[in-house]
mmCIF file as gemmi writes it, N, C-alpha and C atoms, coordinates in Angstrom:
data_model
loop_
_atom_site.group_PDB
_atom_site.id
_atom_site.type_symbol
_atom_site.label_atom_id
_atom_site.label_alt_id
_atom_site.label_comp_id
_atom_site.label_asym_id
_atom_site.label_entity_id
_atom_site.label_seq_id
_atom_site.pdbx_PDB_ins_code
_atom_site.Cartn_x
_atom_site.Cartn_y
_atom_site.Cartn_z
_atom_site.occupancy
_atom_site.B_iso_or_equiv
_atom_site.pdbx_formal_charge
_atom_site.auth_seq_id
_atom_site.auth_asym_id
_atom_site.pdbx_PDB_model_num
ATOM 1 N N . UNK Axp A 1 ? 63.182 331.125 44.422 1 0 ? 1 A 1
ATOM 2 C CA . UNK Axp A 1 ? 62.281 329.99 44.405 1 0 ? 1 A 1
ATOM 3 C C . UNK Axp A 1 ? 62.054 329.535 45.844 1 0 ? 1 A 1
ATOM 4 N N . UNK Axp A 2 ? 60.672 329.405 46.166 1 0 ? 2 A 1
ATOM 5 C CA . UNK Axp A 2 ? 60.757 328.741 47.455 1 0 ? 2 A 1
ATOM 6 C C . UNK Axp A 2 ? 60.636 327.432 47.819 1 0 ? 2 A 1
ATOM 7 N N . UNK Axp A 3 ? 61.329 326.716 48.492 1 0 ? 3 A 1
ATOM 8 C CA . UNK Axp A 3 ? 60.901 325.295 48.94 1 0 ? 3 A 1
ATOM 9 C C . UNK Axp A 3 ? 60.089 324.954 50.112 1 0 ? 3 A 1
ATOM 10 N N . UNK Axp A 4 ? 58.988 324.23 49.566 1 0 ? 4 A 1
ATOM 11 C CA . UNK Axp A 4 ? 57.598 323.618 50.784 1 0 ? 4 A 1
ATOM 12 C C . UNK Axp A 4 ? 58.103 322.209 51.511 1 0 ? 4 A 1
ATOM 13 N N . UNK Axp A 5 ? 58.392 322.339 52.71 1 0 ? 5 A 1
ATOM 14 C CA . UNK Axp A 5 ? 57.88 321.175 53.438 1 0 ? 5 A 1
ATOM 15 C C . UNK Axp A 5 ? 56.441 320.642 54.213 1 0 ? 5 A 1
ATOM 16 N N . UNK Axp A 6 ? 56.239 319.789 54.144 1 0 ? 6 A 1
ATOM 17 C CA . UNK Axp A 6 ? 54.539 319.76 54.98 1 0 ? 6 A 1
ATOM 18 C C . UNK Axp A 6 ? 54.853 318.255 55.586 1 0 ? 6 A 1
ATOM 19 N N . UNK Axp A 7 ? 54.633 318.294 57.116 1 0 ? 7 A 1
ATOM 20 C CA . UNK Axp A 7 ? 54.299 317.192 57.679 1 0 ? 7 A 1
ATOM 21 C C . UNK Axp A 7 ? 53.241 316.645 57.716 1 0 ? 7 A 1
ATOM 22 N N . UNK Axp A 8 ? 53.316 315.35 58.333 1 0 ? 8 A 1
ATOM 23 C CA . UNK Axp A 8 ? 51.491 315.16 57.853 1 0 ? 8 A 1
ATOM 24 C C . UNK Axp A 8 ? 51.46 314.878 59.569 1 0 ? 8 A 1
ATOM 25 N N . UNK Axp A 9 ? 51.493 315.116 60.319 1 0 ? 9 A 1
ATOM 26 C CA . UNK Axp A 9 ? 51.07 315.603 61.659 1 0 ? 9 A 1
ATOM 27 C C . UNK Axp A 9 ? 50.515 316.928 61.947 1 0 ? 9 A 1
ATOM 28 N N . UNK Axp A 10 ? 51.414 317.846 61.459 1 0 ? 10 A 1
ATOM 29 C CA . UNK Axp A 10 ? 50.507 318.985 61.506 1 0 ? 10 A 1
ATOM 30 C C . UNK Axp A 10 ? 51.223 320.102 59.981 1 0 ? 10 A 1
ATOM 31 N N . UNK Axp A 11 ? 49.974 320.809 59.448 1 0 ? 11 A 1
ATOM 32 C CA . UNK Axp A 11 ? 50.81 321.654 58 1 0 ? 11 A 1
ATOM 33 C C . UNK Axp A 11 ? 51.457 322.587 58.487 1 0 ? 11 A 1
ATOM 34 N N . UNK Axp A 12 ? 53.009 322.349 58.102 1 0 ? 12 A 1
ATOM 35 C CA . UNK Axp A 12 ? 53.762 323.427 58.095 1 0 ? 12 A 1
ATOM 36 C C . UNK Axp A 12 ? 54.412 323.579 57.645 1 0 ? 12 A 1
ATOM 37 N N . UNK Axp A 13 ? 54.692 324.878 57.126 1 0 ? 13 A 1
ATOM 38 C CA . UNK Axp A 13 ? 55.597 325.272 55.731 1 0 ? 13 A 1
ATOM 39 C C . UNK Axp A 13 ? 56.725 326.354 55.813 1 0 ? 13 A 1
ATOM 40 N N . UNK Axp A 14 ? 57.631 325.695 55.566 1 0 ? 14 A 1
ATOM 41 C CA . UNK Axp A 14 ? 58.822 326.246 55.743 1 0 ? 14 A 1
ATOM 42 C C . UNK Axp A 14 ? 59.449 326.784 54.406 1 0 ? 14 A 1
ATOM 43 N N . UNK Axp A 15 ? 59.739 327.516 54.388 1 0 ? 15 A 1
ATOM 44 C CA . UNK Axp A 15 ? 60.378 328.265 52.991 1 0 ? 15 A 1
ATOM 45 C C . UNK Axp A 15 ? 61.772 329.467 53.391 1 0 ? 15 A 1
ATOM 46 N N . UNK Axp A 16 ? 61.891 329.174 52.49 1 0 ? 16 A 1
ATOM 47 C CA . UNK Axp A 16 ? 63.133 330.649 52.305 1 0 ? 16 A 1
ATOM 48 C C . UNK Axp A 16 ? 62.59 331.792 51.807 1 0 ? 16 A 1
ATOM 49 N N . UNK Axp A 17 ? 63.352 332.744 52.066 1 0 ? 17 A 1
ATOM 50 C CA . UNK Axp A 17 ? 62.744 334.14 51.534 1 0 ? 17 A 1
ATOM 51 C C . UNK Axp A 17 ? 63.202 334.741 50.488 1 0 ? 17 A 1
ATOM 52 N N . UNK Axp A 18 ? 63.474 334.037 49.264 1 0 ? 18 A 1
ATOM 53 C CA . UNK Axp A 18 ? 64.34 334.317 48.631 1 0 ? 18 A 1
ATOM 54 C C . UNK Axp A 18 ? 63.32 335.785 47.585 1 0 ? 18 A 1
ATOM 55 N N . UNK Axp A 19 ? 62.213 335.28 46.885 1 0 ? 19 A 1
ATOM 56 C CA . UNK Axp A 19 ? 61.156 335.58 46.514 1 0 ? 19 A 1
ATOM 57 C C . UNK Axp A 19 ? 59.249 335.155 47.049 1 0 ? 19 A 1
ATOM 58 N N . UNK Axp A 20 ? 58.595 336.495 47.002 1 0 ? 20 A 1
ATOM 59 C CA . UNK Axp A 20 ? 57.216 335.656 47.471 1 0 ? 20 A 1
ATOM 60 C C . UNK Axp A 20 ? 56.592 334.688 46.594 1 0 ? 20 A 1
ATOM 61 N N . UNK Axp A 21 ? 56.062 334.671 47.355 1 0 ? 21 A 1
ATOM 62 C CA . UNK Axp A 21 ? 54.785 333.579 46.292 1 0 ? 21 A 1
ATOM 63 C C . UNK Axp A 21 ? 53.784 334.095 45.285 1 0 ? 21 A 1
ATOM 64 N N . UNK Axp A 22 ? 53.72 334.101 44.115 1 0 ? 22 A 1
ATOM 65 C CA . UNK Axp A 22 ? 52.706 334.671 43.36 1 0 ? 22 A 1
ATOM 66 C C . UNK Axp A 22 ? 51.758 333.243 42.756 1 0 ? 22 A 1
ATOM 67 N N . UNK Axp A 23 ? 50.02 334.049 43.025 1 0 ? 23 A 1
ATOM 68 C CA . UNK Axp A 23 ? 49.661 332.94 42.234 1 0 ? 23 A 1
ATOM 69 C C . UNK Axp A 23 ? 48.481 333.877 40.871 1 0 ? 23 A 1
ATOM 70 N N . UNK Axp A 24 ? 48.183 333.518 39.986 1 0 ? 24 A 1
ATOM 71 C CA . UNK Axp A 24 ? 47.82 334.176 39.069 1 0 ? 24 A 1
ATOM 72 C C . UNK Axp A 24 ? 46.307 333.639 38.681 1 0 ? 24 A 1
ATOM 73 N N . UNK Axp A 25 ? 45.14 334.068 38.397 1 0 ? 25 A 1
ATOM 74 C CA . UNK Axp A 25 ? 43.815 333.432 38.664 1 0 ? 25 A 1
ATOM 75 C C . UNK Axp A 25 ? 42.773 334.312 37.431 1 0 ? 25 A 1
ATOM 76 N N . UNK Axp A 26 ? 42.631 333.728 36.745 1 0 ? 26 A 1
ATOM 77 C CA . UNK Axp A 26 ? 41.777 334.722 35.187 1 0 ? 26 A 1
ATOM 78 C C . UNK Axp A 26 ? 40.298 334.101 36.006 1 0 ? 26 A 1
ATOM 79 N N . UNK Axp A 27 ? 39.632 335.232 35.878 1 0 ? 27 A 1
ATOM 80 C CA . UNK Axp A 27 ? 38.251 335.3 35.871 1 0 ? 27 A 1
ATOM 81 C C . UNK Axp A 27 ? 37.334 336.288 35.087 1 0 ? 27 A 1
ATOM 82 N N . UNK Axp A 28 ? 36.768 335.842 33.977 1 0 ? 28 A 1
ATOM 83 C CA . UNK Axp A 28 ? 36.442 336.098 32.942 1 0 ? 28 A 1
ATOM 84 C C . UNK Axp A 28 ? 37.646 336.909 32.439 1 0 ? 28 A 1
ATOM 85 N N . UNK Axp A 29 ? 37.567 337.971 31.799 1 0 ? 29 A 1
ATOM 86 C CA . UNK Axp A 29 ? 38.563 338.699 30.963 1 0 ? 29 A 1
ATOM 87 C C . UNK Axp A 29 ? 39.559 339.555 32.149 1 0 ? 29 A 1
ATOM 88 N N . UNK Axp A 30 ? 39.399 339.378 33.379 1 0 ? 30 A 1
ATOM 89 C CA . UNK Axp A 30 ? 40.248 340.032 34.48 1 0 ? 30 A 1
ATOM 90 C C . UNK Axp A 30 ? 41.195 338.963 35.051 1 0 ? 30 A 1
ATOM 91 N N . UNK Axp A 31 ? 42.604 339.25 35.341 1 0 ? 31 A 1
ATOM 92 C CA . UNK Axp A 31 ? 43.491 338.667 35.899 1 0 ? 31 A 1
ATOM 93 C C . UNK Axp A 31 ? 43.752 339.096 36.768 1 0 ? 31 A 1
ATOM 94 N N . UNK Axp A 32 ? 43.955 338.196 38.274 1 0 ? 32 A 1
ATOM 95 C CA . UNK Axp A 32 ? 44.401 339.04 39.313 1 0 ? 32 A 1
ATOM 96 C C . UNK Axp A 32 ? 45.799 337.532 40.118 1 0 ? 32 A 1
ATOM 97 N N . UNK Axp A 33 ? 46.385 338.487 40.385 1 0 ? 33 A 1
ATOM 98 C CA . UNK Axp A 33 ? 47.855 338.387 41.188 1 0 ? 33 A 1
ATOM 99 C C . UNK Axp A 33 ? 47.868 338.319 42.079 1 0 ? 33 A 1
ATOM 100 N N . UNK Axp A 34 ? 47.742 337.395 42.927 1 0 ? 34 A 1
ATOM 101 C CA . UNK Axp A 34 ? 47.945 337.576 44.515 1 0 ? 34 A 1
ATOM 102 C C . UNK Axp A 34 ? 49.147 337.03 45.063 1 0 ? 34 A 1
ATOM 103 N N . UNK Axp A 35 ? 49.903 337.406 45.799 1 0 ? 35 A 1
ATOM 104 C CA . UNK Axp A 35 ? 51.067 337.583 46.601 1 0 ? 35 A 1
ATOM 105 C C . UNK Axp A 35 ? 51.281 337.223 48.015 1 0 ? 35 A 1
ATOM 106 N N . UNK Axp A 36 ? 52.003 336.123 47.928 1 0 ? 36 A 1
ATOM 107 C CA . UNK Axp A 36 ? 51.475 335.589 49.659 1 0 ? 36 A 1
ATOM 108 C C . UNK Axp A 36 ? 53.166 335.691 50.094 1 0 ? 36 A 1
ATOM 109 N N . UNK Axp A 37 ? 53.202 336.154 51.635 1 0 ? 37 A 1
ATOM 110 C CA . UNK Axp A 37 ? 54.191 336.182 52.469 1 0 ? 37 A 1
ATOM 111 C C . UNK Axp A 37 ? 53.867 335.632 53.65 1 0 ? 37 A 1
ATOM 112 N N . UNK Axp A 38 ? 55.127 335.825 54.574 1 0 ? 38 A 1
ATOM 113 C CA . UNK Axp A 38 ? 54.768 335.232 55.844 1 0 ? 38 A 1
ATOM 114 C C . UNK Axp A 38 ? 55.599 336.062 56.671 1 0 ? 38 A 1
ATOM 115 N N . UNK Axp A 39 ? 54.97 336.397 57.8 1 0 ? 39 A 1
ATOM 116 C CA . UNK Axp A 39 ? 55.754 337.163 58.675 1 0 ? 39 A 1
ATOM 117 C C . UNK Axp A 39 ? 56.825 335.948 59.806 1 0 ? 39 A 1
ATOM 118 N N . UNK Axp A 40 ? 57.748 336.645 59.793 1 0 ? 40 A 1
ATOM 119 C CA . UNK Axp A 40 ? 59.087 336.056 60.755 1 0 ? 40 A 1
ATOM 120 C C . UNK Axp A 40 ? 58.557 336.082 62.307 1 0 ? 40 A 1
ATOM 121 N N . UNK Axp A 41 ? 57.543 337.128 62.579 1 0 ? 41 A 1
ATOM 122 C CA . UNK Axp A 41 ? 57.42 337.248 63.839 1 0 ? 41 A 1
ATOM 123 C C . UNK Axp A 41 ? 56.284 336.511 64.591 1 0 ? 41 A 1
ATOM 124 N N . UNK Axp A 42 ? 55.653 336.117 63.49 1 0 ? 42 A 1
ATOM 125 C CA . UNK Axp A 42 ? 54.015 335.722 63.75 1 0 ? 42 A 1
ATOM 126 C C . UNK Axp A 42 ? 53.885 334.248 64.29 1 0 ? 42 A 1
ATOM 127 N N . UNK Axp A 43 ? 53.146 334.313 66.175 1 0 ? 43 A 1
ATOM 128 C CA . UNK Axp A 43 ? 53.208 333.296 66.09 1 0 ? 43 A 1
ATOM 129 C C . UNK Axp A 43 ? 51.269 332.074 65.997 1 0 ? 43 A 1
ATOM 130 N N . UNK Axp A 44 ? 51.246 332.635 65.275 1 0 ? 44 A 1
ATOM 131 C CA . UNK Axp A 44 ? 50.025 332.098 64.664 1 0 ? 44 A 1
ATOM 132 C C . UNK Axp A 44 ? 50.091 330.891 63.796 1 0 ? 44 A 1
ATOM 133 N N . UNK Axp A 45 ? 49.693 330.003 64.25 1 0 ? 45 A 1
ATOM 134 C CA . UNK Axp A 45 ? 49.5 328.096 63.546 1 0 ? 45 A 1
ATOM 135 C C . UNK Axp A 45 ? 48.648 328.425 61.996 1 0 ? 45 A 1
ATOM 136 N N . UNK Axp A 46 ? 48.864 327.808 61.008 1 0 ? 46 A 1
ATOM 137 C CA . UNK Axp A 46 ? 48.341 328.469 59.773 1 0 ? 46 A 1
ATOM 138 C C . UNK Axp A 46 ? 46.913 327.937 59.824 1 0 ? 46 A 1
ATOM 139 N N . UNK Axp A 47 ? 46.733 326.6 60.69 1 0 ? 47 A 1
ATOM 140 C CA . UNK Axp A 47 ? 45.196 326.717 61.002 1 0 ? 47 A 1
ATOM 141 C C . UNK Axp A 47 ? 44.267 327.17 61.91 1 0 ? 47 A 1
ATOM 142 N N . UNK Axp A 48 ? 44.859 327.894 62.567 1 0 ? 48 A 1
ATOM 143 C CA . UNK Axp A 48 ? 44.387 329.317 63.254 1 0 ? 48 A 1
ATOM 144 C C . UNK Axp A 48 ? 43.451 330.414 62.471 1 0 ? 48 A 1
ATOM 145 N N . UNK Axp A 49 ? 44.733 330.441 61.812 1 0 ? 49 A 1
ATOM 146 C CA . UNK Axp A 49 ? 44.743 331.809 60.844 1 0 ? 49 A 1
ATOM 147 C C . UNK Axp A 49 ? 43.097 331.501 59.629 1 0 ? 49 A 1
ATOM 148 N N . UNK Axp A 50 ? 43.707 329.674 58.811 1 0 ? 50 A 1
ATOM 149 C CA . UNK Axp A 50 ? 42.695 329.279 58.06 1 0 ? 50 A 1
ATOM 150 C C . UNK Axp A 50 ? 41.245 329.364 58.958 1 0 ? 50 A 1
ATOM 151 N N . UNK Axp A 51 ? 41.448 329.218 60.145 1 0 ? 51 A 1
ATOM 152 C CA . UNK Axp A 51 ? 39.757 328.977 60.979 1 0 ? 51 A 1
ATOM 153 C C . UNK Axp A 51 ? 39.032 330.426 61.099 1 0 ? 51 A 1
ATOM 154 N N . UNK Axp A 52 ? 40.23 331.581 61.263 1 0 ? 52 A 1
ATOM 155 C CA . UNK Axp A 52 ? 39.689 332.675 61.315 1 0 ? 52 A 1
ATOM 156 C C . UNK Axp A 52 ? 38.882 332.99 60.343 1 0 ? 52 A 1
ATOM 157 N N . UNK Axp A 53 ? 39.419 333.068 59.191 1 0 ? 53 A 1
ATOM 158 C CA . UNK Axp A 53 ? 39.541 333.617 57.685 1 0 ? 53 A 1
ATOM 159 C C . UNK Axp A 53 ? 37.722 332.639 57.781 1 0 ? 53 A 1
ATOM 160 N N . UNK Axp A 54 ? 37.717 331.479 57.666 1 0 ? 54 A 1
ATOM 161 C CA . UNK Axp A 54 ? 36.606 331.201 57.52 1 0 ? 54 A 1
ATOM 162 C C . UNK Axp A 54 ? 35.074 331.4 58.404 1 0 ? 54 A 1
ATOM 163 N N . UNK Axp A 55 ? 35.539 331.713 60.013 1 0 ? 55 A 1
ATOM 164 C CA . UNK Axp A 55 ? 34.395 332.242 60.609 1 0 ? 55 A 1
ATOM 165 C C . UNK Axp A 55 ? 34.065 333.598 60.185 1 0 ? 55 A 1
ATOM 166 N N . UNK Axp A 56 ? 35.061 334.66 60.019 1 0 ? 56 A 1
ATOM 167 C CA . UNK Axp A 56 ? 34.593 335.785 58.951 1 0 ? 56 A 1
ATOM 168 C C . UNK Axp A 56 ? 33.936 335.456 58.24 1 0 ? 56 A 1
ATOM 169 N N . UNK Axp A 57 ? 33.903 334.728 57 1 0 ? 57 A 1
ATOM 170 C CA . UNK Axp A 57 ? 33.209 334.143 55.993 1 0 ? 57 A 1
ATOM 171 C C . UNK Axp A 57 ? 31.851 334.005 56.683 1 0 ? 57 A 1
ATOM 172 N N . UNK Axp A 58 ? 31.804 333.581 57.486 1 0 ? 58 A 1
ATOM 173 C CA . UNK Axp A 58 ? 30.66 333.124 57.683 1 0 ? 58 A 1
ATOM 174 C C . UNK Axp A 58 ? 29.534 334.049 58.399 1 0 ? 58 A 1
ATOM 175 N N . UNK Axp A 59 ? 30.291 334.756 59.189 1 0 ? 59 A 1
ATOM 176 C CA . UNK Axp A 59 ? 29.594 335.769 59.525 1 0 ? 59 A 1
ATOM 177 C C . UNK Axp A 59 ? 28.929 337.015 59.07 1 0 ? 59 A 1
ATOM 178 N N . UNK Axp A 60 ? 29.719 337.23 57.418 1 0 ? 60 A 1
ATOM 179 C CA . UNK Axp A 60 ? 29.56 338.021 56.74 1 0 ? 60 A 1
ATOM 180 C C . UNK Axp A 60 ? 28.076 337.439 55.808 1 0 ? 60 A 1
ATOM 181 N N . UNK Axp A 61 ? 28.29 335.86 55.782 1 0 ? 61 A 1
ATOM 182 C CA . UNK Axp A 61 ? 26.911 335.248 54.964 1 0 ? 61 A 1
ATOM 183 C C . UNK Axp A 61 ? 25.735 335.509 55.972 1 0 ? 61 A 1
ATOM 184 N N . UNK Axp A 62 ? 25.524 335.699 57.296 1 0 ? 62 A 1
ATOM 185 C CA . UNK Axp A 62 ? 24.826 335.331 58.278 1 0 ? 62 A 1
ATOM 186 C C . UNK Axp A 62 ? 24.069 336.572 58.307 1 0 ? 62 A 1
């Protein structure tokens, strides 16, 4: 089980590694599983990462 902390200065989440994270999402008659980890080495701010993920997005609409 993992445990979340989040400051409200900046989000950050601290967990153990005991198991990942699964989250489970039905769309129409298909279920899909997604599996989130975190690397030990990475030093990337998770709103880094979130800003990336979304200028892709955007570039791909463009």
């Amino acid at each position: 089980m993992y445990t979340t902390a989040v400051t409200s200065a900046a989000t950050t989440a601290v967990t153990d590694e005991r198991e990942p994270v699964k989250l489970l999402k039905r769309i129409g008659s298909t279920t899909f599983e997604v599996t989130v980890h975190f690397s030990k080495s990475s030093t990337d701010k998770m709103a880094d990462i979130v800003r990336r993920i979304m200028e892709r997005e955007v570039e791909k609409s463009a």
